[in-house]
C-alpha positions as CSV (number, residue, x, y, z in Angstrom):
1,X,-75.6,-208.1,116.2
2,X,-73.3,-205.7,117.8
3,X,-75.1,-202.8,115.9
4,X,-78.4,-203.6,116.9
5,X,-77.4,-203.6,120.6
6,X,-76.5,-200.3,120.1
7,X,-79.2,-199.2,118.4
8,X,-81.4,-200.8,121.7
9,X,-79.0,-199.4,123.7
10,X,-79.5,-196.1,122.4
11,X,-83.3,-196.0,122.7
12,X,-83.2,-197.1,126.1
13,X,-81.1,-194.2,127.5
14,X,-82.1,-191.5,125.3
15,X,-83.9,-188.9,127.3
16,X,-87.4,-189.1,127.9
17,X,-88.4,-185.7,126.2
18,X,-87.1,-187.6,123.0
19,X,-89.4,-190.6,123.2
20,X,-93.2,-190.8,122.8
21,X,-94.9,-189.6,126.2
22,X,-98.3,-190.1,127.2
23,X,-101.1,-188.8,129.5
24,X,-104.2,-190.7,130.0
25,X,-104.1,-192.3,126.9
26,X,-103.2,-189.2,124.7
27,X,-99.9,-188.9,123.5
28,X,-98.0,-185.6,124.3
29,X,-96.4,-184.4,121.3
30,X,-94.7,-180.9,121.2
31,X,-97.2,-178.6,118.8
32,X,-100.2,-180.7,119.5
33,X,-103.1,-178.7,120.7
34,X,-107.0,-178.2,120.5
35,X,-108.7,-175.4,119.7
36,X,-112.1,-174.2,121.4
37,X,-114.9,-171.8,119.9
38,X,-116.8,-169.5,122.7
39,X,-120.7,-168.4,122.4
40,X,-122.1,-165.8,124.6
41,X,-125.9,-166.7,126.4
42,X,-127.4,-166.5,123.0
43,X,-125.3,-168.5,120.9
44,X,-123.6,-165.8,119.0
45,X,-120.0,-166.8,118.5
46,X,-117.4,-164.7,120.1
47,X,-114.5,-165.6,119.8
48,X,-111.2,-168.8,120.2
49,X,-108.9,-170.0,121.9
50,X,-105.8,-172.2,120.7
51,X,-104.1,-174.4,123.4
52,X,-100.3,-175.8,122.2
53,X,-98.5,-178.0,123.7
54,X,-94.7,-176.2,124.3
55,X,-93.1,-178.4,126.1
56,X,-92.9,-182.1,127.9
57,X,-90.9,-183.0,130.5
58,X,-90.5,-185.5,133.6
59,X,-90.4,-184.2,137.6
60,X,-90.8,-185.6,140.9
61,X,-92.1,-188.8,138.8
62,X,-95.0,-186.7,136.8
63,X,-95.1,-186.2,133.3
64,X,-94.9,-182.0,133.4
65,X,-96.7,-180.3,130.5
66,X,-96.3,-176.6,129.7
67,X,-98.7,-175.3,127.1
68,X,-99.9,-172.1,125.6
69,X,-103.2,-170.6,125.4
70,X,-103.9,-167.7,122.6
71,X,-107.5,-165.6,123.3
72,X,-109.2,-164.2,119.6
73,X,-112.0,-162.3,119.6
74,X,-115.1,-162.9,116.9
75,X,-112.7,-160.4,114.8
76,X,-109.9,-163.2,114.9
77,X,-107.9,-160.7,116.9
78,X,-105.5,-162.3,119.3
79,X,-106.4,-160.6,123.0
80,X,-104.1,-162.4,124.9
81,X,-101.4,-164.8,125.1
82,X,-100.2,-166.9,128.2
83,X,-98.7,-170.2,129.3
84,X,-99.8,-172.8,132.3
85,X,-99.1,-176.3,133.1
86,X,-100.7,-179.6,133.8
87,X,-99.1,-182.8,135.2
88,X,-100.0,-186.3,134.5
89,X,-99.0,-188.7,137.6
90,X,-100.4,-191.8,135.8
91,X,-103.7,-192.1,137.0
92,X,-104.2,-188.5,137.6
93,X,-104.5,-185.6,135.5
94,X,-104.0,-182.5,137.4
95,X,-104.3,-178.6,135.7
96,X,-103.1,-175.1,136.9
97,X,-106.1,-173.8,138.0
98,X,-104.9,-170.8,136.2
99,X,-105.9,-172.4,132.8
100,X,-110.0,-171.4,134.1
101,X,-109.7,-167.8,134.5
102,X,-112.2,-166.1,131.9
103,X,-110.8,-163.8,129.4
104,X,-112.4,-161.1,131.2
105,X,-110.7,-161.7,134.2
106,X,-108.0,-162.0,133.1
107,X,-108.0,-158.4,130.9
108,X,-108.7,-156.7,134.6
109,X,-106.0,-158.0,136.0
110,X,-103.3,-156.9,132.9
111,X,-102.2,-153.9,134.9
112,X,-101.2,-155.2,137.9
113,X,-98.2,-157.6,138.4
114,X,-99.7,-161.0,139.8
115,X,-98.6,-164.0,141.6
116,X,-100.6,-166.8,141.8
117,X,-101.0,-170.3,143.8
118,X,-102.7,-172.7,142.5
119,X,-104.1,-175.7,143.8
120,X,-104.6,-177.9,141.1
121,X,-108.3,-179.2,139.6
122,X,-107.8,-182.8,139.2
123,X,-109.5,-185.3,136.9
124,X,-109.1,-189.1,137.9
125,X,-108.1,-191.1,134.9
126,X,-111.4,-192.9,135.6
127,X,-114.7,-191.1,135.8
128,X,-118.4,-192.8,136.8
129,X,-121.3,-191.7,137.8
130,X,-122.1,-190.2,141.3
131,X,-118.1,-189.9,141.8
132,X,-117.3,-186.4,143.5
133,X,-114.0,-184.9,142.7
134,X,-111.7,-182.8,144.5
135,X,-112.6,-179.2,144.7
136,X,-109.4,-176.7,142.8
137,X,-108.9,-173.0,143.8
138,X,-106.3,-169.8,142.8
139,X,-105.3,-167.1,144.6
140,X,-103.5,-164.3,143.4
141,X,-101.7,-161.4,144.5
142,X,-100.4,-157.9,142.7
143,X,-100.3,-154.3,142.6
144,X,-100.2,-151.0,140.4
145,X,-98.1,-148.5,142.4
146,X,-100.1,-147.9,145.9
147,X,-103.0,-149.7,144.5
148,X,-102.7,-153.3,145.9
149,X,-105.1,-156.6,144.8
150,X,-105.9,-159.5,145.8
151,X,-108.1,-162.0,143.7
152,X,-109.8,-165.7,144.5
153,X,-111.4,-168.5,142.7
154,X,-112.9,-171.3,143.8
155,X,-114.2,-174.2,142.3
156,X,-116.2,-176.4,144.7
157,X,-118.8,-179.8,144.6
158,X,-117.5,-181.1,141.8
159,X,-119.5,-184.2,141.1
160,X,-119.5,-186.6,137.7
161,X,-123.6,-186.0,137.3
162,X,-124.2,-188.5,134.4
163,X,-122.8,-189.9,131.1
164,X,-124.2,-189.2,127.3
165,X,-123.2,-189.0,123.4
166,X,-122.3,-185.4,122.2
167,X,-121.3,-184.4,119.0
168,X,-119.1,-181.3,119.0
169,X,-117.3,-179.8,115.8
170,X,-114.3,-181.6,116.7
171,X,-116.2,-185.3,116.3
172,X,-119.2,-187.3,118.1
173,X,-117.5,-188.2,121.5
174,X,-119.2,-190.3,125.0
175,X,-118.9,-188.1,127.5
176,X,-119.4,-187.6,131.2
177,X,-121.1,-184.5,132.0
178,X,-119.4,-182.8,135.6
179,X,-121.6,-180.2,137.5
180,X,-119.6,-177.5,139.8
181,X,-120.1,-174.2,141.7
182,X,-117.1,-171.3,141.1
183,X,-116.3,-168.2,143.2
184,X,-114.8,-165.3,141.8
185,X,-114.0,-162.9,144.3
186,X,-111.9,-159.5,144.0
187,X,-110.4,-157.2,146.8
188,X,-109.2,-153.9,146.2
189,X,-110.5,-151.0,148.8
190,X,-113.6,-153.1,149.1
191,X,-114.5,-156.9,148.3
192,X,-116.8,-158.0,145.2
193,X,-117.5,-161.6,144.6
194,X,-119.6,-163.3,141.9
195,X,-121.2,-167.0,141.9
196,X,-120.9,-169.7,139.3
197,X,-122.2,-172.4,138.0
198,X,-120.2,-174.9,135.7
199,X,-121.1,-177.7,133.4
200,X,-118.2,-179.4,131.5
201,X,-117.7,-182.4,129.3
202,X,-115.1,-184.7,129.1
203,X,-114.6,-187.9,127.1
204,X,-112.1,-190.7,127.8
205,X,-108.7,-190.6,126.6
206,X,-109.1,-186.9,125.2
207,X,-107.2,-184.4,128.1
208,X,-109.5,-181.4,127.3
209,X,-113.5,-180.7,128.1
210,X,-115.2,-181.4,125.5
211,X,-117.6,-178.7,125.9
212,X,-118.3,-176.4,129.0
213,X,-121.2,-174.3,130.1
214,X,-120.8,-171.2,132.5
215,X,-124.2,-170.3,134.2
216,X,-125.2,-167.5,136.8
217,X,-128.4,-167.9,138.8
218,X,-129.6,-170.3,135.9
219,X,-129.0,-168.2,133.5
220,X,-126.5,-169.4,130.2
221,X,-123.8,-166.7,130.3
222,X,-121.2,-168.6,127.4
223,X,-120.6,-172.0,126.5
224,X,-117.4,-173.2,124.8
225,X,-117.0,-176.0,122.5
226,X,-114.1,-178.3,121.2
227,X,-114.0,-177.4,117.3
228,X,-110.5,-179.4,116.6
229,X,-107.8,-181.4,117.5
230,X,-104.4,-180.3,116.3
């Protein structure tokens, strides 16, 4: 008896990195990941990128998760390496706005050493139809010796547009299909900014987007698709 008090005891004050955590239904494990595969507008693949989860841990009563994203191009040569964080509050999921930069983006801004803010995109734990979401943005700051930077993105009218079956690599999932507008602006000596539109997919109790779509003035630019859970 006295031995398996202890062992309870045990378990109950152990810390929480060491028991089983969860976000929205998924369980957090250290490792655990999902991989995405990119098209360009015509459906020729492109390229990959691995998400892993690094670390879990608890703050301010969220569940903080620190994770890695790896870029590979249709050569399966990693491009780029970085890390960003989501936190789980229990009924909200929120992500470093960071985490939707395109590779592209991010390749221009290599040379210059940033700062960003972000303020979070947010998913509801619950999604229906018609629901609008809150809109996410990042602003970052850097420079290259006299050359300064400044760089924006926006991600505005965010609203859950319907709900269908898709079948991905990764499995057959019900999903709720979430339209969006992005702004991507730049400022160096002068000002350039570019206009989105997103389309992504996301299925209950999975934390990543199914699929996404990137369009610019209707036009498909790339899509991304979930190929595997690891």
């Amino acid at each position: 008896m006295k031995q398996i008090l202890t062992i309870l005891l045990v378990i109950t004050l152990a810390p929480a990195s060491l028991r089983a955590q969860s976000c929205l239904g998924t369980e957090l494990k250290v490792g655990s990941g999902y991989e995405m595969i990119s098209y360009d507008g015509k459906g020729k693949e492109s390229g990959r990128m691995v998400y892993k989860i690094l670390k879990v841990s608890q703050a301010a009563g969220n569940t903080v998760v620190d994770l890695e994203l790896q870029m590979f191009d249709k050569k399966d040569k990693e491009t780029m390496k970085s890390t960003y964080q989501m936190k789980c509050t229990g009924d909200e999921l929120k992500i470093d706005a960071s985490s939707f930069m395109a590779e592209d983006q991010r390749k221009s801004l290599e040379s210059f050493e940033m700062t960003f803010t972000s303020n979070d995109i947010i998913f509801p734990g619950s999604l229906s139809v018609g629901q609008k979401l809150k809109d996410g943005s990042l602003h970052g700051e850097g420079s290259a010796g006299p050359m300064s930077i400044t760089t924006d993105m926006k991600i505005m009218n965010r609203i859950v547009e319907g709900k269908e079956k898709l079948s991905v690599p990764a499995g057959t999932f019900d999903v709720f299909k979430i339209t969006s507008d992005m702004n991507v602006s730049t400022k160096t000596v002068m000002k350039i900014g570019f206009d989105f539109q997103s389309v992504s997919y996301r299925a209950k109790d999975i934390l990543w987007d199914i699929k996404t779509e990137t369009y610019r003035k209707g036009k498909l630019m790339g899509t991304t698709v979930l190929s595997k859970l690891l």
